[in-house]
N, C-alpha and C positions, 0 to 999 in steps of 0.2 A: 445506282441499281434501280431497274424499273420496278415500281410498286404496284402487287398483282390487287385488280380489281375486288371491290365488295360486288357480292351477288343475292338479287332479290330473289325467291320460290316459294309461290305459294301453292298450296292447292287451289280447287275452284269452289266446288259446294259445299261453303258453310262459312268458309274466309270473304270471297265475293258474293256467292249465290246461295239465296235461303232454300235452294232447289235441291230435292234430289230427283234427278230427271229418268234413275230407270224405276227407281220407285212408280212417279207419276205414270212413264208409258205402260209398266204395270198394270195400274190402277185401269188407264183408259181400254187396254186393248184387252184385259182379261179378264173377266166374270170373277167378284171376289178376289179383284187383283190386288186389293191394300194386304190383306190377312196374308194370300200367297204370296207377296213378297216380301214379307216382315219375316215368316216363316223362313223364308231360304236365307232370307240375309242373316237370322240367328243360327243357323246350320252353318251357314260362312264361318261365323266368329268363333261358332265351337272348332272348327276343325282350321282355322287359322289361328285361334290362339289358346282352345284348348287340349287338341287334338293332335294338334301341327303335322296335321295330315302331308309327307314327305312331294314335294311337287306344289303342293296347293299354297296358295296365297290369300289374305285379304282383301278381298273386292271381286274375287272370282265369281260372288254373286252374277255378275255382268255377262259370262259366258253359259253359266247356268241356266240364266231366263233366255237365253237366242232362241233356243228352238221352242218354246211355249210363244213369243211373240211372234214369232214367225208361224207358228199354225192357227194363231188368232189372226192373219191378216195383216200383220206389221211388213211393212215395206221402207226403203229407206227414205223414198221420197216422205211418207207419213209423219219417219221421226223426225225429219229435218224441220218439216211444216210446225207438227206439233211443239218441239223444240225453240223454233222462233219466237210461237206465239206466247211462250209461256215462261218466260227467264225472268225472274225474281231478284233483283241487284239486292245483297246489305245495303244499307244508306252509305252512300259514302266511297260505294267499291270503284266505282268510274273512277271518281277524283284521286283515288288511292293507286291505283292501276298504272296511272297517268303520272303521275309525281314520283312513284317507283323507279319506273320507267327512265323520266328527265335525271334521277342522280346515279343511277347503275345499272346493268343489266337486269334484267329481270324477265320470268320465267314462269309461265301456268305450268304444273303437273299435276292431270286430275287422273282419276279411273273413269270419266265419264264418258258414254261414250261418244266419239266423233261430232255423231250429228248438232249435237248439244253447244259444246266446243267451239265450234264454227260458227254457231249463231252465235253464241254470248261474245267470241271474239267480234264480231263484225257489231254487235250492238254497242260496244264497248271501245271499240277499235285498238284491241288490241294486235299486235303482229301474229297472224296465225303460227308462224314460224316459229315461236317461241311457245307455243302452247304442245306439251305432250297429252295424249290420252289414247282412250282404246277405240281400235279399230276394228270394223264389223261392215262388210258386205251383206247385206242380210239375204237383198234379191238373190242373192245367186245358190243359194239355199232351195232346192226345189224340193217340198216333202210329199210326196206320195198320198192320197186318199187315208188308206189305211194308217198310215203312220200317222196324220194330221189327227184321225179319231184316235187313236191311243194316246196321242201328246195329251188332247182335250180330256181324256176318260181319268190321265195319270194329273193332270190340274185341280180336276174335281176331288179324288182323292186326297191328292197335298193337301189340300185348303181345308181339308175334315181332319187332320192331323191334330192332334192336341198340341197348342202353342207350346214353342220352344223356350224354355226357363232356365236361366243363367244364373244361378247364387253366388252372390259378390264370395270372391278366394274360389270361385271352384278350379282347380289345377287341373282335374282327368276327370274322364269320361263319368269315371265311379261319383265322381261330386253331382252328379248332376240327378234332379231329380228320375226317377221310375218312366213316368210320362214322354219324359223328354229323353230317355234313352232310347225309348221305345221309336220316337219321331225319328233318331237320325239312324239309326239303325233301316229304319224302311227307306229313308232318302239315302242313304249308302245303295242299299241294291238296287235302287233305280236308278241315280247316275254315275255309278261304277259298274253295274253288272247287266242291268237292264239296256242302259242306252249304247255302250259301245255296239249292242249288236243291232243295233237302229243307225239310221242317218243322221239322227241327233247326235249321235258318238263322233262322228266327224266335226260337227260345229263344236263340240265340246275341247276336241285336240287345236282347232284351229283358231277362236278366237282367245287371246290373249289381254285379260284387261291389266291398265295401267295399273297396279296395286301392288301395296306389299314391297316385296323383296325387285318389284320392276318398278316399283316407284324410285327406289332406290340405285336400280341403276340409272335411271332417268337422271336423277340428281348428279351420280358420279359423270356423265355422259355432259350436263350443264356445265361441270367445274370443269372438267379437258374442255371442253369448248373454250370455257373463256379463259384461259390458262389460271386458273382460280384453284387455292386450295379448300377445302371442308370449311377450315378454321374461317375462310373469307366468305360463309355462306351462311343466310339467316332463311332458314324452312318455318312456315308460318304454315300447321294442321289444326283438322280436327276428331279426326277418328280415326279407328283400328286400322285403315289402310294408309295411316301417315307414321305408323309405330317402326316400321323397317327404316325410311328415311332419315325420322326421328333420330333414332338408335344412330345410324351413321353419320350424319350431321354433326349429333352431340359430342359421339367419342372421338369425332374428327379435329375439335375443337369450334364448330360453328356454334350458333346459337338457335335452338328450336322455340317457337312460340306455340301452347296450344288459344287457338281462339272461339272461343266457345266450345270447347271443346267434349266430350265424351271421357269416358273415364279413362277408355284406351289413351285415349291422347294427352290426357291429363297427367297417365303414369309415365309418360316417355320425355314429356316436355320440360322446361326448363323456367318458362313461363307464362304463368295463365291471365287470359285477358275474358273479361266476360264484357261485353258489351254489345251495344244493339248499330254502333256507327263504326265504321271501318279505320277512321283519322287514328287512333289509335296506333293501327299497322305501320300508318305513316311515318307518325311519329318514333317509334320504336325502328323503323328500317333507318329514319334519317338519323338518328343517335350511335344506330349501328355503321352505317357509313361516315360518319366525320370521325369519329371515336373508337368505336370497337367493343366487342361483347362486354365487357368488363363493365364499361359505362351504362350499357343498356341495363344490368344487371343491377348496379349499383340504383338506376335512376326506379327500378320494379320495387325495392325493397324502400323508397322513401316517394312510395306514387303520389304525388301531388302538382297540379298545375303549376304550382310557385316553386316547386324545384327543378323543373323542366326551362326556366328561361336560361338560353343562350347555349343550350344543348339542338333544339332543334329552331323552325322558323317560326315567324310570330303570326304568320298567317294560321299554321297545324294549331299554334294555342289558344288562336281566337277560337277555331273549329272547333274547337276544345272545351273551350269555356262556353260558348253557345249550346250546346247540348244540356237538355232539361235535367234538372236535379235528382228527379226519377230514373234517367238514363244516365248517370254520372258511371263509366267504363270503373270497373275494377283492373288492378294491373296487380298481378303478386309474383313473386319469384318461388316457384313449387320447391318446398323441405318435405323433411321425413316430417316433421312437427304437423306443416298444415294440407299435405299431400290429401288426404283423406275426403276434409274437410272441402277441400277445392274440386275435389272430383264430385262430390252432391251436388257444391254449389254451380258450377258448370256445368253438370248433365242438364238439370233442374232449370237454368239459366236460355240454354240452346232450345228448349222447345218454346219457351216466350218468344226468340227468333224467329227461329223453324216452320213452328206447330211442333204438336202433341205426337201425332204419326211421326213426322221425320225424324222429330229431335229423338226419340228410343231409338231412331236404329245407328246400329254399330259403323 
């Protein structure tokens, strides 16, 4: 009987790339672009995970900000350029990339969008073909005088919004503080009620980011591909937009890894890795492909270099052992016992990665 393949899938930003790249074009293209898009990106996570707003996903952010980048001047040739110039590897991600690669199929599935994508693969050399994420024409986007000053007038506003505030357990809207009802409440009728009758309401129906419950088909789309079942699939996230895939990976019997992960990701995963070098993933794919989840499992719950020999190669444990005592990788198998604990230590953990701005967002 032929024996169906093991399958590598990672996301990109935050496994490979300390980037989050629409954050950044944010940043560059919009007046007060860190604060507006922190803002929309906690609007996201309310109504992807507290809201569950029916239709909407996490990472929707992505299609959100199209028409604010587009009336500040964003063009695709811009993001691509900008994108080149500004890719950020974790230590390690090439080599990890690469050796994934050489023992099994293996597979980027980001939210990010396109242009990004395309460069980190070509700096990286990964197979584009293998890379899913979100796709946006942006030139062909033509906004009007008028409309271009209303996008910039409704920017100005967002960005005077009082920050959006998330208290750990909040389930529904009602959990949330006064302030912060108030903020989604206003961003509800501008991009539900306001922009459909704008040409922003068309880029809003038409771009589609990788996220969520499409990250998830993504994956399901990866295992037909390579006639692979769930259970043969090891998903390596780090945030709210790897919870769907998460989720189906896990029940499918694969094995999820959060890596540096956010609290989202912490609660979905199976295993948390806090670390600043990627050999880790390495190591953890390659235990999963001679062996299978059980082992990888087994090897989290007794993390040590010296119980790692002859589970994986002795090159991973040299890689291994060379990394400074400061940066020595955490590896834990997430319980109800130390779930908690691992999601502080991990949020807490990803912005010494990240930074400070990245690592908060969801």
């Amino acid at each position: 009987m032929k024996q169906r393949p093991r399958v590598f899938i990672t996301d990109c930003e935050g496994p490979i790339s300390k980037n989050d790249n629409a954050f950044e074009l944010t940043s560059v293209f919009l007046p007060d672009g860190n604060r507006f898009f922190t803002l929309i990106s906690r609007y996201d996570d309310v109504l992807a995970d507290i809201i569950k707003k029916p239709g909407y996903k996490a990472g929707d952010t992505l299609r959100l900000i199209v028409p604010f980048l587009r009336a500040y001047g964003a063009t695709d040739d811009k993001m691509r350029a900008y994108s080149a110039r500004n890719i950020l590897l974790v230590p390690g991600a090439d080599e990890t990339l690469r050796f994934a690669t050489s023992i099994m199929p293996s597979f980027i599935v980001s939210t990010s969008y396109e242009h990004y994508i395309s460069a980190l693969c070509d700096t990286v050399g990964f197979p584009r073909e293998n890379a899913y994420c979100t796709r946006v024409d942006i030139d062909r986007y033509e906004l009007s005088k008028e409309e271009t000053e209303k996008l910039k007038a409704l920017r100005e506003e967002i960005s005077e919004l009082q920050m959006i505030e998330i208290p750990k357990g909040a389930k529904s809207l009602d959990d949330l503080p006064s302030e912060t009802k108030t903020a989604v409440n206003r961003l509800d009728r501008i991009f539900w009620e306001e922009f459909p009758e704008m040409k922003s309401g068309e880029i809003l129906e038409e771009v589609n980011p990788v996220g969520g419950f499409e990250k998830a088909n993504a994956v399901r789309q990866i295992a037909e591909g390579a006639d692979a079942d769930l259970s043969d699939i090891v998903y390596v996230g780090d945030s709210i937009t790897d919870v769907d895939p998460f989720r189906m990976v896990r029940n499918g019997g694969g094995l999820t890894v959060s890596f540096n992960g956010n609290r989202y990701a912490v609660r979905e995963a199976e295993i948390a890795v806090l670390s600043q070098h990627t050999v880790v993933i390495s190591i953890l794919a390659e235990i999963f492909k001679r062996f299978g989840k059980k082992r990888v499992i087994q090897s989290a719950d007794s993390w040590l270099p010296s119980s790692l020999q002859g589970l994986c190669s002795s090159s991973l444990l040299s890689a291994l052992n060379m990394l400074h005592p400061q940066k020595a990788p955490k590896v834990a198998r997430i319980t109800q016992d130390n779930i908690g604990q691992l999601m502080a230590d991990s949020s807490a953990f990803r912005k010494t990665v990240r930074g400070e701005a990245v690592g908060k967002l969801g």
